[in-house]
MIMAR-65361 format. One record per residue: x, y negated, z negated of N, C-alpha, C in turn. Coordinates in steps of 0.1 Angstrom, whole numbers, plus 2048, in hexadecimal, padded with zeros to 3 digits. Layout:
VEXKOL / n_c1 / n_c2 / n_c3 / ca_c1 / ca_c2 / ca_c3 / c_c1 / c_c2 / c_c3
VEXKOL / X / Y / Z / X / Y / Z / X / Y / Z .
...
//
This chain:
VEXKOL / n_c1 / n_c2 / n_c3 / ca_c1 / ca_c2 / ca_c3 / c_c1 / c_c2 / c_c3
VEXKOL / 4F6 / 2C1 / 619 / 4F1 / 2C8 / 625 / 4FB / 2D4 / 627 .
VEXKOL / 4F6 / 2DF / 62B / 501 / 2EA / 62C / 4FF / 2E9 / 63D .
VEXKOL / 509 / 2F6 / 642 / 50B / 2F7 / 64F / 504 / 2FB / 658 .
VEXKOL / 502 / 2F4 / 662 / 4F0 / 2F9 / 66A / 4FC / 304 / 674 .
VEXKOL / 4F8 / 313 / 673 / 502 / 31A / 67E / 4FB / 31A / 686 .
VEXKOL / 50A / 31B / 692 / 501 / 317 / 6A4 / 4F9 / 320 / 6A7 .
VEXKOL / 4F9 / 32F / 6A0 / 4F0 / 334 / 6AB / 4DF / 335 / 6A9 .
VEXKOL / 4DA / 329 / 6A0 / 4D1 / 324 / 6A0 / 4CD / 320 / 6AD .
VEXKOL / 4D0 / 31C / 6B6 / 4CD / 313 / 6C0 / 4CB / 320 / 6CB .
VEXKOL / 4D1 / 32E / 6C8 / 4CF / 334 / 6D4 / 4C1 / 33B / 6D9 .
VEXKOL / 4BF / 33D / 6E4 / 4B2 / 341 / 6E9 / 4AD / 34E / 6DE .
VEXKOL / 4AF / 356 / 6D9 / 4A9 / 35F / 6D2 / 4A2 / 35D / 6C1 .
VEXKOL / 4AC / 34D / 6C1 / 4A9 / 34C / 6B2 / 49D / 342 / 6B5 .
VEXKOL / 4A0 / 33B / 6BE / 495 / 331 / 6BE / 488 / 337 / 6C2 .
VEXKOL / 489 / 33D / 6CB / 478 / 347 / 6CD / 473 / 34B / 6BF .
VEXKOL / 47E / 34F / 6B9 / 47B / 357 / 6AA / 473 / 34A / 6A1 .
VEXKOL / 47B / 340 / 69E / 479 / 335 / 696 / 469 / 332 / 69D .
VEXKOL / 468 / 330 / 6AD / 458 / 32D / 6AD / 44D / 330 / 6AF .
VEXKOL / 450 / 33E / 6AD / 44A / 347 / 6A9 / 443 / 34B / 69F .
VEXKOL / 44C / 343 / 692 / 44A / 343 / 689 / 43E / 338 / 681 .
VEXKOL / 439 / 339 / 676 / 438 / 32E / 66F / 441 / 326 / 66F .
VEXKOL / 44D / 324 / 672 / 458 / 317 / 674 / 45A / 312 / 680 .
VEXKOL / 452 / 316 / 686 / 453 / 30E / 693 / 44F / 303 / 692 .
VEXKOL / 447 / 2FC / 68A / 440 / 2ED / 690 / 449 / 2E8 / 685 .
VEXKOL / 44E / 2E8 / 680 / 45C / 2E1 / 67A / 464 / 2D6 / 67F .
VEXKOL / 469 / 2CC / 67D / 471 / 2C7 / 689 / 47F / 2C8 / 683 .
VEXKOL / 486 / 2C5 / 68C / 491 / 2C7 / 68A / 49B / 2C6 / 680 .
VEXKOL / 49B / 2BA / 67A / 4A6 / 2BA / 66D / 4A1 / 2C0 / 663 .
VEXKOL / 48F / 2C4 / 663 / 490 / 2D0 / 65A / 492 / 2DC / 65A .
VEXKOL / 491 / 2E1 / 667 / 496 / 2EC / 668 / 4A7 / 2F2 / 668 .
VEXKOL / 4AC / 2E3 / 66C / 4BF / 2E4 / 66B / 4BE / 2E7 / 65A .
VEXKOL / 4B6 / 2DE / 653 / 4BA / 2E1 / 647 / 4B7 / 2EC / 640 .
VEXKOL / 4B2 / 2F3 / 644 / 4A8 / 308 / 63D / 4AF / 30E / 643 .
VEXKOL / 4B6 / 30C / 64E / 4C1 / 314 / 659 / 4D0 / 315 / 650 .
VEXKOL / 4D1 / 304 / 649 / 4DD / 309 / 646 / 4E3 / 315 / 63C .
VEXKOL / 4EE / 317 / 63F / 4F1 / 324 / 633 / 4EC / 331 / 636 .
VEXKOL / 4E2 / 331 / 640 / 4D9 / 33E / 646 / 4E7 / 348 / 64C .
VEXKOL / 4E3 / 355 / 64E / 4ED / 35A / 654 / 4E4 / 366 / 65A .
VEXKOL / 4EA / 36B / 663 / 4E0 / 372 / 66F / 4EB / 383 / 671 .
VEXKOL / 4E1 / 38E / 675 / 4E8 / 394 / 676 / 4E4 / 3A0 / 676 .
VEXKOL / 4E6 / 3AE / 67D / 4E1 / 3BA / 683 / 4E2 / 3C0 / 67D .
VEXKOL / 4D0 / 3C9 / 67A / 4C8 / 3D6 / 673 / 4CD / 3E4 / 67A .
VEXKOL / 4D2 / 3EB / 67D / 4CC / 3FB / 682 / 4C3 / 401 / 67B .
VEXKOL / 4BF / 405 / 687 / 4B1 / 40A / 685 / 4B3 / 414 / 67B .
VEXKOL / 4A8 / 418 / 673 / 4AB / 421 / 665 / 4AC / 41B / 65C .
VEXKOL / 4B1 / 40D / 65B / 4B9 / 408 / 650 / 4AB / 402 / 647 .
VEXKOL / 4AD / 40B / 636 / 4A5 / 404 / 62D / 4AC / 3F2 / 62E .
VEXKOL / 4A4 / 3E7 / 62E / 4A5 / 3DB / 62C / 4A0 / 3DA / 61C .
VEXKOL / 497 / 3D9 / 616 / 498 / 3D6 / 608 / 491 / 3E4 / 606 .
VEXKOL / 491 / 3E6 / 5F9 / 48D / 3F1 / 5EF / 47E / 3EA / 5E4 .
VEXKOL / 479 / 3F7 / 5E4 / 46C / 3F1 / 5D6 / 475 / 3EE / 5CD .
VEXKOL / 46C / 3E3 / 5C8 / 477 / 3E0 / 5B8 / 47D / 3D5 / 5B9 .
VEXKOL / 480 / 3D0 / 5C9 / 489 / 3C8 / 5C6 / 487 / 3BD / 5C2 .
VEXKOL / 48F / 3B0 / 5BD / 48D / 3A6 / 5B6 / 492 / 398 / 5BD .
VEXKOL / 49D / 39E / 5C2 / 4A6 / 391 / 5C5 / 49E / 388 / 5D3 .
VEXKOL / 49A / 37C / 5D1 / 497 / 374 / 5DB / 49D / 374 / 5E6 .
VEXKOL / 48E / 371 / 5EE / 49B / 372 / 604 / 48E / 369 / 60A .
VEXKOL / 494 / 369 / 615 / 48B / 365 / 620 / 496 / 368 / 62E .
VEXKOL / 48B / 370 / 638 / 48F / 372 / 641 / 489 / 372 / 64F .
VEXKOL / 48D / 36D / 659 / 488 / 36E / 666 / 490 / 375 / 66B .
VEXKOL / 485 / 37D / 672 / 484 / 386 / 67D / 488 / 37C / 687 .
VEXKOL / 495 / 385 / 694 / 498 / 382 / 69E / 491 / 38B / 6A7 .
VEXKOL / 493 / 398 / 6A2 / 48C / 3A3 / 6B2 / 491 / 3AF / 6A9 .
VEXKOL / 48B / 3B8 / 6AD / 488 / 3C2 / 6A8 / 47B / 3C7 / 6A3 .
VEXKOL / 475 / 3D0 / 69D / 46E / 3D3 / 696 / 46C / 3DC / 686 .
VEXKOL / 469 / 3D9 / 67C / 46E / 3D8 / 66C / 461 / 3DD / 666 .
VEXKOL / 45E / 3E8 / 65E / 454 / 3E9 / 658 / 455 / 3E7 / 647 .
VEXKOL / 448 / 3E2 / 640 / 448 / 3E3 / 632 / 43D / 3F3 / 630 .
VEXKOL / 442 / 3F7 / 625 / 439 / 407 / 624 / 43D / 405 / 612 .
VEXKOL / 42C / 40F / 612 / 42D / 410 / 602 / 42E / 41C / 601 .
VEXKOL / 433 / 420 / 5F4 / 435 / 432 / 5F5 / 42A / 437 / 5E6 .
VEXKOL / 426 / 443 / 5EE / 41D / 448 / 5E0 / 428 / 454 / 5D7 .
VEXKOL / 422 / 45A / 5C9 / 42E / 45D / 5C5 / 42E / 46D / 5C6 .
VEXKOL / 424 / 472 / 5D6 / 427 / 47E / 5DA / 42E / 479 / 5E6 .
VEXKOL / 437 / 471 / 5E9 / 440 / 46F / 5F7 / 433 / 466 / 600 .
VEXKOL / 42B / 466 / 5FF / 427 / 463 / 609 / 425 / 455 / 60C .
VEXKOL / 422 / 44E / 619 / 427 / 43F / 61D / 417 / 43C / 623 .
VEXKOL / 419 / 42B / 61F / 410 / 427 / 62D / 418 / 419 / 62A .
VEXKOL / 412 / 414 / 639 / 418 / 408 / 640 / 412 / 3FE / 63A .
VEXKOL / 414 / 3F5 / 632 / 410 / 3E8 / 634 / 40F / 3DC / 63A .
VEXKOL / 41D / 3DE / 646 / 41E / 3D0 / 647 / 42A / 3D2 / 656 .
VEXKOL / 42A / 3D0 / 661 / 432 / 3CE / 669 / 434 / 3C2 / 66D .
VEXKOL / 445 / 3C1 / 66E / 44A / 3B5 / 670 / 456 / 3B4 / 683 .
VEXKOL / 451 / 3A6 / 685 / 456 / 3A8 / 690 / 461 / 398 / 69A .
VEXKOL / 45C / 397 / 6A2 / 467 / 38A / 6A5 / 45B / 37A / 6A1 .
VEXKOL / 462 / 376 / 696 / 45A / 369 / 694 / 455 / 370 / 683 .
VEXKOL / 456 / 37C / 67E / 450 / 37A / 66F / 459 / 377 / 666 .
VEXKOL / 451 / 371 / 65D / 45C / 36C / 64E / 456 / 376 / 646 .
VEXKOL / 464 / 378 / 63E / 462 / 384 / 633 / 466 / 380 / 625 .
VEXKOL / 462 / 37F / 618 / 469 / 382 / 610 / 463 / 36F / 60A .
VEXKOL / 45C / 36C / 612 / 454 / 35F / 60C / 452 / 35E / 5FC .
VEXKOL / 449 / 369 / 5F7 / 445 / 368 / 5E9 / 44C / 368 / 5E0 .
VEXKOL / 45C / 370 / 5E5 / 465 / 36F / 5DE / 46E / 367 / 5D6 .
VEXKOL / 469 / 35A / 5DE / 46F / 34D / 5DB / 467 / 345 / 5D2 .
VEXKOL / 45B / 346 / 5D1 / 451 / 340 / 5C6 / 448 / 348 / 5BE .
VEXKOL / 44D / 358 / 5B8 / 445 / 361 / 5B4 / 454 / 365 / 5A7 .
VEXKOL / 450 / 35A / 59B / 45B / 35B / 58E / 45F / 369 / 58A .
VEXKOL / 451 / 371 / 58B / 456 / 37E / 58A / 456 / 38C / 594 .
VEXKOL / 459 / 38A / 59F / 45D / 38C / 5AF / 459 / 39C / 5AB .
VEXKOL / 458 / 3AB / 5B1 / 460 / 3B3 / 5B2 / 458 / 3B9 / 5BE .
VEXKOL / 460 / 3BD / 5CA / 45A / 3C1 / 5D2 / 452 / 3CB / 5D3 .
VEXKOL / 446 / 3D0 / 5DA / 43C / 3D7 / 5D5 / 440 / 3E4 / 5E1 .
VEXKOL / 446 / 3E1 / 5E6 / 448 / 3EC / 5F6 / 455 / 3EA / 5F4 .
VEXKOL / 459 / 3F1 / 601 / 466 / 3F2 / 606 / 468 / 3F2 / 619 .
VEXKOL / 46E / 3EB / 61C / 470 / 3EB / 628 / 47D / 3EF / 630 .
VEXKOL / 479 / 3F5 / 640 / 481 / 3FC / 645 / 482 / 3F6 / 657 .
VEXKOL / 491 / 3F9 / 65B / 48F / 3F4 / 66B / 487 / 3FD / 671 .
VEXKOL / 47F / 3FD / 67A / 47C / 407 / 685 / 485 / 40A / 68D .
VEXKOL / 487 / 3FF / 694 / 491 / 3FA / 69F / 49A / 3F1 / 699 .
VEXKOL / 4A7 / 3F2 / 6A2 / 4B3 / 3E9 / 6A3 / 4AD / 3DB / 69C .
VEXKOL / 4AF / 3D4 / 692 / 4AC / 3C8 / 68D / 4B4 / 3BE / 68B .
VEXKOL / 4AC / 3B0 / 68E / 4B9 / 3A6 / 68D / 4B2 / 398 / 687 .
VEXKOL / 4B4 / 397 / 67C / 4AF / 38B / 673 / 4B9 / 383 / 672 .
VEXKOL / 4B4 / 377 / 66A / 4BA / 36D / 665 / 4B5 / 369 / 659 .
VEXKOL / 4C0 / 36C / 64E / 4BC / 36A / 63F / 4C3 / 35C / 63A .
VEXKOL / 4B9 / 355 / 637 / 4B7 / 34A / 634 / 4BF / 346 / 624 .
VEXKOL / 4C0 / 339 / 621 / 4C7 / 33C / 60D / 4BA / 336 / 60B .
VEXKOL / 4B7 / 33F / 600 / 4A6 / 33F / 5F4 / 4AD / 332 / 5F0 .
VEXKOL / 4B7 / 32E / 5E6 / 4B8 / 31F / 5E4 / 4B8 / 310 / 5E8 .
VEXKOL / 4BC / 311 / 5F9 / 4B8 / 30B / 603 / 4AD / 30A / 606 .
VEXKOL / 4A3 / 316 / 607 / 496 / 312 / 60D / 494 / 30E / 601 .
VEXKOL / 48E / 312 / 5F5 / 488 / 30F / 5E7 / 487 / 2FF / 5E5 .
VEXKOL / 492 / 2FB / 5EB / 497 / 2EB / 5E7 / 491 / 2E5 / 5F3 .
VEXKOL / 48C / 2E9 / 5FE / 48C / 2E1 / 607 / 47C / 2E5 / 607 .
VEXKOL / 473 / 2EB / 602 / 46A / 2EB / 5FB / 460 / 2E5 / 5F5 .
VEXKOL / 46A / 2E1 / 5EB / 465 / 2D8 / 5DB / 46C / 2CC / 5E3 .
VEXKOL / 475 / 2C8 / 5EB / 474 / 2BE / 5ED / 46E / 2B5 / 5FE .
VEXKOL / 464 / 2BD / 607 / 460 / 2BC / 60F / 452 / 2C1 / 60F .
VEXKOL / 447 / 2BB / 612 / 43B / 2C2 / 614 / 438 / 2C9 / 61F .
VEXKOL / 43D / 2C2 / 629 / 43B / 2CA / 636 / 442 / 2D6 / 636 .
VEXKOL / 44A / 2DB / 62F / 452 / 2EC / 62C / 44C / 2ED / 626 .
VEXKOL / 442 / 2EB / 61B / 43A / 2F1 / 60F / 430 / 2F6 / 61A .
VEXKOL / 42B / 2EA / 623 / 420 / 2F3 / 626 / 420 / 2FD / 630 .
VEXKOL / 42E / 2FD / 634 / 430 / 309 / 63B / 432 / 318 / 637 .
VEXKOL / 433 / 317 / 62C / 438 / 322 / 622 / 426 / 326 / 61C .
VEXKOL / 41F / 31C / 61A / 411 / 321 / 616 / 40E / 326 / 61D .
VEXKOL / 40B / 320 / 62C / 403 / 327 / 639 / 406 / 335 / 63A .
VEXKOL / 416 / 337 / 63B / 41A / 347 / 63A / 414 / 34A / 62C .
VEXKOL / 414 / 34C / 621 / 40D / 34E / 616 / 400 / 353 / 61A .
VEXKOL / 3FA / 348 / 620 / 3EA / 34F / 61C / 3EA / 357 / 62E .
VEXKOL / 3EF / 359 / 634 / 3F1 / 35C / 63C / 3F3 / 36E / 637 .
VEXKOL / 3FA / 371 / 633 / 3FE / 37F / 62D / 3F8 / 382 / 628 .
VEXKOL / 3EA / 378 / 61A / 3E4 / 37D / 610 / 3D8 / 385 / 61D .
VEXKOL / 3D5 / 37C / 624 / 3C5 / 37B / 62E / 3CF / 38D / 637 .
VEXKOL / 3D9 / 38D / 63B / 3DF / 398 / 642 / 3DC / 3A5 / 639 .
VEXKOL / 3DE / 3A3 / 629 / 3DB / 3B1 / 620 / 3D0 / 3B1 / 61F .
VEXKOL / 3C4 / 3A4 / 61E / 3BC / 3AA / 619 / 3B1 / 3B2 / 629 .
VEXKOL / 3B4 / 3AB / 632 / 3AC / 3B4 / 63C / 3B3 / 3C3 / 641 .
VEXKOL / 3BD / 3C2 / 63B / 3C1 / 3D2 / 63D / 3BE / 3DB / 630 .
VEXKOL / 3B6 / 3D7 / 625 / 3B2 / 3E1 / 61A / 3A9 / 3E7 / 620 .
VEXKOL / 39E / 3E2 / 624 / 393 / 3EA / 62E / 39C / 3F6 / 635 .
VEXKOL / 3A4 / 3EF / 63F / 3AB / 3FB / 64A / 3B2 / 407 / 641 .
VEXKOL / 3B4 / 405 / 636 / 3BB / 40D / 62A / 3B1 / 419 / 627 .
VEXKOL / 3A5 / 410 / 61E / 39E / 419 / 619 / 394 / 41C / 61B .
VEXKOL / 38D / 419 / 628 / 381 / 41B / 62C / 385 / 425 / 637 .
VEXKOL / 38D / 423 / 63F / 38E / 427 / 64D / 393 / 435 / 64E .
VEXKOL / 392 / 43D / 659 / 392 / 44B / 657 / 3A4 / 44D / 660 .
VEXKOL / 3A7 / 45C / 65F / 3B4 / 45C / 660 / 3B5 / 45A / 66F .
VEXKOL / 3AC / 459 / 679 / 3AC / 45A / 684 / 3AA / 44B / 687 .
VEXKOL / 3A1 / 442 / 67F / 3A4 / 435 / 683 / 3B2 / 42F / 67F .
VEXKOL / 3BA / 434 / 676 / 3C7 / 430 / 66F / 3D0 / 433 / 67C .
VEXKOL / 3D1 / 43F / 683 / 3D9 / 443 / 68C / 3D9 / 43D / 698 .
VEXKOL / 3C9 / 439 / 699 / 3C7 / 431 / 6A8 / 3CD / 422 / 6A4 .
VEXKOL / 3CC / 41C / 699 / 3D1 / 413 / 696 / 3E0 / 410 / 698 .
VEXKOL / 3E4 / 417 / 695 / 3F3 / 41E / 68E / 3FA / 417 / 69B .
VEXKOL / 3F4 / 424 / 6A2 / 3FB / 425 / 6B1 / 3F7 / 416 / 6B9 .
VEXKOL / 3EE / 411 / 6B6 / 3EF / 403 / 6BC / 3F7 / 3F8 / 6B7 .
VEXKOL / 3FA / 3FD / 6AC / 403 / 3EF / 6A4 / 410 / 3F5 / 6A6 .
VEXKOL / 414 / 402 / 6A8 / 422 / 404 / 6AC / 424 / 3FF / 6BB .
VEXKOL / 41E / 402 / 6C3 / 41D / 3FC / 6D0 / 41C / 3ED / 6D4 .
VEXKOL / 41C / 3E4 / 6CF / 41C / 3D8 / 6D1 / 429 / 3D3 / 6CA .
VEXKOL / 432 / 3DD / 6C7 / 43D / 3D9 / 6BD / 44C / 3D8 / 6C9 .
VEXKOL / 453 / 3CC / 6C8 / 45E / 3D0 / 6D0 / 465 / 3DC / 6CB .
VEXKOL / 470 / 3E4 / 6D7 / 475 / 3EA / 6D5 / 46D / 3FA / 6D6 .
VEXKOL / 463 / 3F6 / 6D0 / 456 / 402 / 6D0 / 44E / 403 / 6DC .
VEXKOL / 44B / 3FF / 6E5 / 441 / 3FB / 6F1 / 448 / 3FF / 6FD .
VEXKOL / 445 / 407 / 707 / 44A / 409 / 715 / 43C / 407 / 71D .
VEXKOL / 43E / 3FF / 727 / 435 / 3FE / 72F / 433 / 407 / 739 .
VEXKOL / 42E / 412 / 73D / 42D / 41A / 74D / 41F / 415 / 754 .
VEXKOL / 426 / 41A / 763 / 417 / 416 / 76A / 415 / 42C / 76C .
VEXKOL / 40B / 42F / 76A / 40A / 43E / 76D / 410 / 43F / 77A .
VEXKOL / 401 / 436 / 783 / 401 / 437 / 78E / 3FD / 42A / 792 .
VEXKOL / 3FB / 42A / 7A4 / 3F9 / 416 / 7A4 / 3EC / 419 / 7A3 .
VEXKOL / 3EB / 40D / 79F / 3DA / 405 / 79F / 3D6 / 40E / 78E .
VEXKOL / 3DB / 411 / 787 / 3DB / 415 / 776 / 3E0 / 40D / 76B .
VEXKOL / 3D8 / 40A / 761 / 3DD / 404 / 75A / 3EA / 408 / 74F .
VEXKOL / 3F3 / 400 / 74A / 400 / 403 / 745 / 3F8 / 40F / 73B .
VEXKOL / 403 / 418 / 735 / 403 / 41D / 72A / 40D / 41D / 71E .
VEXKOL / 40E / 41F / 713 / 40E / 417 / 707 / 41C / 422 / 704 .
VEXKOL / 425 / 422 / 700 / 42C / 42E / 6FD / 436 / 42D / 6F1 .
VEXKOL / 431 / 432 / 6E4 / 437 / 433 / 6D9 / 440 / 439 / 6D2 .
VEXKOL / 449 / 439 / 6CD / 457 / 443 / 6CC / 452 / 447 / 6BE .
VEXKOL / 44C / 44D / 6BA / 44A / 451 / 6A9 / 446 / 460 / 6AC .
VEXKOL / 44A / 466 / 6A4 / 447 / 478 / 6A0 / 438 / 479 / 69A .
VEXKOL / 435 / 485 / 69C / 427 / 485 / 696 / 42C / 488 / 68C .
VEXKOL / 437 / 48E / 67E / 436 / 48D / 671 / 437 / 47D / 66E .
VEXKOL / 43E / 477 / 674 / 43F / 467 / 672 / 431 / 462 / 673 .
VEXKOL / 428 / 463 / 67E / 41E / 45E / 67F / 416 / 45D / 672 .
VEXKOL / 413 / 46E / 66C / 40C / 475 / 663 / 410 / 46A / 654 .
VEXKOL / 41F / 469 / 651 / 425 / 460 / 64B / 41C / 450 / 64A .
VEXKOL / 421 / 44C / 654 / 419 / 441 / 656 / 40A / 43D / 653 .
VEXKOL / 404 / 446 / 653 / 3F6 / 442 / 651 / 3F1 / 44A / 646 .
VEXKOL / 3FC / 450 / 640 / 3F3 / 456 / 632 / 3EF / 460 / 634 .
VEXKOL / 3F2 / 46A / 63B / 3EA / 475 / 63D / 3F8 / 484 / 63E .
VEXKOL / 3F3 / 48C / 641 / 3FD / 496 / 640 / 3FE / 4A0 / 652 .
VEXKOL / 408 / 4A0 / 657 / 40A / 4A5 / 663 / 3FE / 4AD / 66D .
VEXKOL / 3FA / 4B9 / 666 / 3ED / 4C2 / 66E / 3E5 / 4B9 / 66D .
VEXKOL / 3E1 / 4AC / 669 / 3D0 / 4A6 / 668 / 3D7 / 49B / 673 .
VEXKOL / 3E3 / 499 / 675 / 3E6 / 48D / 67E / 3E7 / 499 / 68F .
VEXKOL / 3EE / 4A5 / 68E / 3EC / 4AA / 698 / 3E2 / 4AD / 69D .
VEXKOL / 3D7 / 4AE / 697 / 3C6 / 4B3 / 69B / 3BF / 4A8 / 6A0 .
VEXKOL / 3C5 / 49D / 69B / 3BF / 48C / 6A0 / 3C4 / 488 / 6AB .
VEXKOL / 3D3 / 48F / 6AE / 3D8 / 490 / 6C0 / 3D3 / 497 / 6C6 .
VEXKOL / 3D0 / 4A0 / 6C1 / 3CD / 4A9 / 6CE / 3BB / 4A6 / 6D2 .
VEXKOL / 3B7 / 4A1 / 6C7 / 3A7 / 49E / 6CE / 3AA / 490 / 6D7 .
VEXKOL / 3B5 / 487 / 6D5 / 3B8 / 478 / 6DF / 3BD / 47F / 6E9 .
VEXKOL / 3C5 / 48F / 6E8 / 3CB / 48F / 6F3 / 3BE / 491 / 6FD .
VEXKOL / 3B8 / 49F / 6FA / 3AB / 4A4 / 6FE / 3A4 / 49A / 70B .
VEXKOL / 3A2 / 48E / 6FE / 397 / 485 / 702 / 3A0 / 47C / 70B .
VEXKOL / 3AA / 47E / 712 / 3B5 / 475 / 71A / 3B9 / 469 / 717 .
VEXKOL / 3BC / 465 / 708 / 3B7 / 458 / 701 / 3C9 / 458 / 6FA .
VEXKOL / 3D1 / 45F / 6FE / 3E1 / 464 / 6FB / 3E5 / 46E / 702 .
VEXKOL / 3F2 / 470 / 703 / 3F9 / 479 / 70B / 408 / 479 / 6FD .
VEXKOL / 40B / 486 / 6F8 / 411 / 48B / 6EB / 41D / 490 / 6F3 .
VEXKOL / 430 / 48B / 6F2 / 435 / 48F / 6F8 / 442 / 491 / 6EC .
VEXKOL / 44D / 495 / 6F1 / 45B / 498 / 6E8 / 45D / 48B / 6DE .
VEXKOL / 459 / 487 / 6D2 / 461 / 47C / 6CD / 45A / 46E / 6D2 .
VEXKOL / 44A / 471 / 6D5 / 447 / 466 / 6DC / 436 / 46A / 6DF .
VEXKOL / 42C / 45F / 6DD / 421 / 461 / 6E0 / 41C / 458 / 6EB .
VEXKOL / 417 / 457 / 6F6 / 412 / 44E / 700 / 401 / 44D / 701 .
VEXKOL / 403 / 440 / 700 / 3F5 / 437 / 700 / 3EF / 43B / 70C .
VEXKOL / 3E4 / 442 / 713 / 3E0 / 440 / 725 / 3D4 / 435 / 71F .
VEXKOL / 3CB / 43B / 714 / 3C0 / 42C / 718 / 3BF / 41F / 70B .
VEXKOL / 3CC / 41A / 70B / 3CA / 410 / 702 / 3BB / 40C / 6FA .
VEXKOL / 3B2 / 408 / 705 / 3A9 / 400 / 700 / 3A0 / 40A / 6FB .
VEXKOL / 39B / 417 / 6FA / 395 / 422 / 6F6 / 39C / 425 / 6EA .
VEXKOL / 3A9 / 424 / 6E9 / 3AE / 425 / 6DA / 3AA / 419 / 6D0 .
VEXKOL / 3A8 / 40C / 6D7 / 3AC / 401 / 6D3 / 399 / 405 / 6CC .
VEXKOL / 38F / 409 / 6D1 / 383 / 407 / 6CE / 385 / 410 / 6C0 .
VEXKOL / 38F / 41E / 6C1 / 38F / 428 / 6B6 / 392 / 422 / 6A6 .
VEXKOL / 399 / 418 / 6AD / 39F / 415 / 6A1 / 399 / 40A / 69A .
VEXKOL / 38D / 40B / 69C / 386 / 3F8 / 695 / 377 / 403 / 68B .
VEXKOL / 37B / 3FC / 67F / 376 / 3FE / 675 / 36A / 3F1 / 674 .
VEXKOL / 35E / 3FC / 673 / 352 / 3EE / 673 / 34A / 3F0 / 66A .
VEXKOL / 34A / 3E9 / 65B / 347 / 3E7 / 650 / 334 / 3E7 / 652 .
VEXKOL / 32F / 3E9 / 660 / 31D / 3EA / 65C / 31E / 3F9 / 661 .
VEXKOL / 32D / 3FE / 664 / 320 / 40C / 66A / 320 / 415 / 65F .
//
């Protein structure tokens, strides 16, 4: 048995852990996937792994918010995968013989994981079912997460990607400020991303992402400010952004 460190027990990891697929775990399994773990602070900016990579991990998210992005080989990105307090990363890595990461990921925000030892969990694995099946459920959990976003990929127009975009950044800690405009108004949503960033994000190139604000601004459905976009009608966005395979 290796060393369970204390700050397992503290309030930020534990929310994290049950948050997780390891929450219904009980205890001396989880002391034992804990041990050897080591925890410890992202700044924002910071590449976390690179395409290509090989080497096995597993990691929980404490707080923060962490994206995976694939790059095309004119520069350009889209998002795959946002990670936040409670996701595990780096699962497949541990039972995929010939691993290599297909993206690359980056902090948004200030990040604070806890990376787990691939040898420890692996063993505790193969020799526990109730870890095995915790590691499947995330598994097919991810596969059912990619395949309902191929649709949002390649069917959907750059305006539903953006309306999207901006809803999944907004529910993101770190990313989310709540205002009331005025009383008796519902909050508004307020995102810290650049419109080349945005443009970035969803695959598209700057002037087609600025022509898609200004018709939300128009339509009072956004408000476009320094280094920051604001939600006013959430739920009007929220309709923009749903892709419906009969129309």
């Amino acid at each position: 048995m290796g060393q369970n460190p204390a700050w397992i027990a503290d309030a930020p990891a534990l929310q994290a852990i049950a948050a997780s697929q390891l929450g219904g775990l009980p205890e001396p399994l989880l002391g034992d996937l804990f041990a050897d773990s080591t925890r410890g602070r992202v700044p924002a900016g910071t590449l976390t792994h690179r395409e290509g990579d090989s080497d096995p991990h597993l990691e929980l998210m404490v707080s923060g918010l962490l994206k995976f992005y694939a790059t095309a080989p004119d520069g350009r990105t889209i998002t795959v995968r946002y990670c936040r307090r409670g996701s595990l990363m780096g699962v497949v890595s541990l039972f995929s013989p010939d691993f290599a990461l297909p993206v690359s990921a980056v902090a948004l925000t200030d990040t604070e994981l806890v990376r787990l030892s691939p040898v420890r969990v692996r063993g505790a694995a193969a020799r526990e079912l109730t870890v095995a099946h915790v590691f499947l459920r995330e598994l097919s959990e991810r596969v059912l997460d990619f395949l309902a976003g191929i649709p949002g990929s390649a069917f959907t127009s750059v305006r539903q990607r953006v309306a999207r975009h901006l809803l999944d950044l907004a529910d993101g800690a770190g990313q989310l400020a709540l205002t009331e405009p005025w009383p008796g108004a519902g909050p508004e949503l307020s995102v810290r991303i650049t419109q080349q960033e945005l443009a970035q994000e969803v695959g598209s190139v700057r002037e087609v992402v600025v022509r898609i604000l200004r018709e939300l601004r128009e339509a009072g459905v956004v408000r476009t400010e320094r280094d920051r976009i604001v939600v006013v009608e959430p739920g009007r966005l929220a309709e923009l952004a749903i892709w419906n395979p009969s129309s």
